[in-house]
C-alpha positions as CSV (number, residue, x, y, z in Angstrom):
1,X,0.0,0.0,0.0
2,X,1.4,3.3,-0.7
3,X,1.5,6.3,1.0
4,X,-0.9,9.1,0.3
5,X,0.5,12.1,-1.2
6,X,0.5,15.3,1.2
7,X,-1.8,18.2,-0.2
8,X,0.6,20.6,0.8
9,X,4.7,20.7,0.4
10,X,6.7,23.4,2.1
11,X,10.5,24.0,2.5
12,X,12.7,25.7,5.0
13,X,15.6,27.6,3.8
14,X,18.8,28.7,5.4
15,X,22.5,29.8,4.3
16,X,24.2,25.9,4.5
17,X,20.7,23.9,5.5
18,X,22.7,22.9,8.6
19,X,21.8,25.3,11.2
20,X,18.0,26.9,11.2
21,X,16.2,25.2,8.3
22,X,17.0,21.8,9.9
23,X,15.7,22.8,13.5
24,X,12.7,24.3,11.3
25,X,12.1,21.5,9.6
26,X,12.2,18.9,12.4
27,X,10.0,21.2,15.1
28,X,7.5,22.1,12.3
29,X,7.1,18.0,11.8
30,X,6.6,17.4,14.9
31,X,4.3,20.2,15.3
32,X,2.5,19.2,12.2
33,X,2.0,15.3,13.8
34,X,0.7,17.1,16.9
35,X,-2.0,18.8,15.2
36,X,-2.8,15.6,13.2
37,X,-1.8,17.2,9.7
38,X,1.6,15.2,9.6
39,X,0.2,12.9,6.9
40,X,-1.4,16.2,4.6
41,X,1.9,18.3,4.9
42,X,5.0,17.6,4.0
43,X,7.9,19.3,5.1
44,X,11.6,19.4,4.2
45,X,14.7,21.9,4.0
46,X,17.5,22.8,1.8
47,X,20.2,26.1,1.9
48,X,20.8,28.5,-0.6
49,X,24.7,27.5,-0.6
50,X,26.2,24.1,-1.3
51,X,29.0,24.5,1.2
52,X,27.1,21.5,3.2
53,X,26.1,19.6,1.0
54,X,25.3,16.1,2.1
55,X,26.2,16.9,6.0
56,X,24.2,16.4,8.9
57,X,22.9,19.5,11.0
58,X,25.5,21.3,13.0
59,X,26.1,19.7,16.2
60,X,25.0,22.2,18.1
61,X,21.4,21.9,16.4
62,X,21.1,18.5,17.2
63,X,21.9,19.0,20.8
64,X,19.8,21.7,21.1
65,X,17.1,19.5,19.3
66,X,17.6,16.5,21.1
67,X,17.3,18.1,24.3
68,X,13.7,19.5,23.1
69,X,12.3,16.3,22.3
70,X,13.0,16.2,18.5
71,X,15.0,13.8,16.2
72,X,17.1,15.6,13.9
73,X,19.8,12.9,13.1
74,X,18.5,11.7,9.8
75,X,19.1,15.2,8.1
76,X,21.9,15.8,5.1
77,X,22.0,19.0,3.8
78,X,21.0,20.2,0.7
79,X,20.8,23.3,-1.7
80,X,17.9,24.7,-3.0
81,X,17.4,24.4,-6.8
82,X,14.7,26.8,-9.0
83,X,12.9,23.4,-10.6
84,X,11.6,22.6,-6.7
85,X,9.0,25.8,-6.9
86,X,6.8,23.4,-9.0
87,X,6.4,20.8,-6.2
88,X,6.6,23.2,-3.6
89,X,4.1,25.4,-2.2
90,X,5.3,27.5,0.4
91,X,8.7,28.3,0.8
92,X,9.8,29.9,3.8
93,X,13.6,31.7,4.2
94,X,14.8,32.0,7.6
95,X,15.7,35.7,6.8
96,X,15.6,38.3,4.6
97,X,18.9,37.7,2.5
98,X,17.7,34.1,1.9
99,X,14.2,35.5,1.0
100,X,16.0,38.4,-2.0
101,X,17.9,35.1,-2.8
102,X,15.1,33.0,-3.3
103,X,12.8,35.8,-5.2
104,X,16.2,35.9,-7.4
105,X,16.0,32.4,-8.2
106,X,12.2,32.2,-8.6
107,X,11.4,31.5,-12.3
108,X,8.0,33.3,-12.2
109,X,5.2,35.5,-10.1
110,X,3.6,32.2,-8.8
111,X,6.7,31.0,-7.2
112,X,7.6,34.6,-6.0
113,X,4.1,34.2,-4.5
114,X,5.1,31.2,-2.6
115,X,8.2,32.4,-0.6
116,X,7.4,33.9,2.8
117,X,9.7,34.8,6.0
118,X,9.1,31.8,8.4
119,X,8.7,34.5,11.6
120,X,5.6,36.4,9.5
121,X,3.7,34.0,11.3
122,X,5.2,34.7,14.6
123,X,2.9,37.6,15.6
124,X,5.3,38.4,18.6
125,X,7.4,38.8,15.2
126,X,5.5,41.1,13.5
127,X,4.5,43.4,16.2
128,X,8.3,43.5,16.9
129,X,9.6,44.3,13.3
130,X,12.2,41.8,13.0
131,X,11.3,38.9,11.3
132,X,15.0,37.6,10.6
133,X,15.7,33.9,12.4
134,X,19.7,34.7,13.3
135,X,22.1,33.3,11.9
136,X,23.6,31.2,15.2
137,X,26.7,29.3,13.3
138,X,29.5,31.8,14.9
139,X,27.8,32.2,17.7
140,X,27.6,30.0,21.3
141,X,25.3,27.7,22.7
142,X,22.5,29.8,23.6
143,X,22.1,31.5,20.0
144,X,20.9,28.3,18.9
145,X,18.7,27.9,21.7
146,X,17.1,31.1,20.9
147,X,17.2,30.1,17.1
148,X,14.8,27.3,18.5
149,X,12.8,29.7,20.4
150,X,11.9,31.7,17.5
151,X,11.1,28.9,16.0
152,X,8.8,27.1,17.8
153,X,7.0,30.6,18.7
154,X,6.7,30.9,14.3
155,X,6.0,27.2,13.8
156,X,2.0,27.8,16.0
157,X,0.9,30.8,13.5
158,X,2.3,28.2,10.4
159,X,0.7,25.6,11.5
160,X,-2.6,27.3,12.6
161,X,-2.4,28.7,9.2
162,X,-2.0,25.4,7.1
163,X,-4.9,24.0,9.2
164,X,-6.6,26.7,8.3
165,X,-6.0,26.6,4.4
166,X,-6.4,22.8,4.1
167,X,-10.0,23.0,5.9
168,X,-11.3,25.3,3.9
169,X,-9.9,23.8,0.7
170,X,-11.8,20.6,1.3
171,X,-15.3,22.6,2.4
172,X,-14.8,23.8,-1.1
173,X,-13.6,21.1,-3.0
174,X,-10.0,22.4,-4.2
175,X,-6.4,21.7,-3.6
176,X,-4.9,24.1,-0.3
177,X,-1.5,26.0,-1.6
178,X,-2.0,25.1,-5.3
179,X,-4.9,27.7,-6.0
């Protein structure tokens, strides 16, 4: 029996895909299981660089993800490529030089459309101003323990939002993030 295919496909990107996009990726999973959408979302991660390619996440993003309760050991980076926009309807950048990156790479308006900042659904975010995830790579312990703060804070408004989007596609019939 095969899996059903998810309705909606998202990816998280970063600089190197080893740092923030990973601990996106894995919290927004788990969150997505939580809120029973696991098997209608899909969720993966990439970087805009290929200095990682094929690596695990940074140590430090595992520990910090381990110690949260999430599994993070089966990630290898990756680097974004301009054919994913087709299969992919939300992309979000972690901050605003991966979203002018992204934008640059987009082949049209639709998948401009698609890329978002991940903390624009962080309303502590918004009424702050920043919406940048920091880059915690040169930094110390605790800068990825905030990167993971962010996140999970952003990771409520996306996932309220996609359980939003997918119950009102099916009232009306159509496909969510594919409109």
């Amino acid at each position: 029996m095969t899996e059903p295919t998810p309705d909606v496909h998202l990816c998280v990107v970063c600089t190197g895909n080893i740092c923030r996009s990973p601990i996106a990726e894995f919290v927004l999973r788990d969150r997505l299981r939580e809120a029973g959408l696991g098997a209608r979302v899909s969720v993966d991660s990439a970087g805009t660089g290929a200095w990682h390619l094929g690596d695990p996440a940074d140590r430090r993003a595992l520990d910090v993800l381990q110690r949260h309760g999430y599994d993070g050991s089966a990630h290898r980076a990756r680097q974004f490529r301009a054919e994913w926009f087709a299969s992919t309807d939300l992309v979000l950048a972690m901050d605003r030089d991966h979203l002018a990156h992204l934008h640059a790479l987009a082949p049209d308006a639709a998948a401009r459309a698609s890329i978002q900042l991940f903390r624009a659904y962080d309303v502590d975010a918004l009424t702050g101003g920043d919406l940048d995830v920091p880059d915690p790579y040169f930094d110390d312990h605790a800068s990825f323990e905030r990167v993971l703060s962010m996140v999970e804070s952003a990771a409520a408004g996306i996932v309220g939002t996609l359980r939003n989007e997918l119950t009102v596609a099916e009232a009306e019939g159509g496909e969510p993030g594919r409109g």
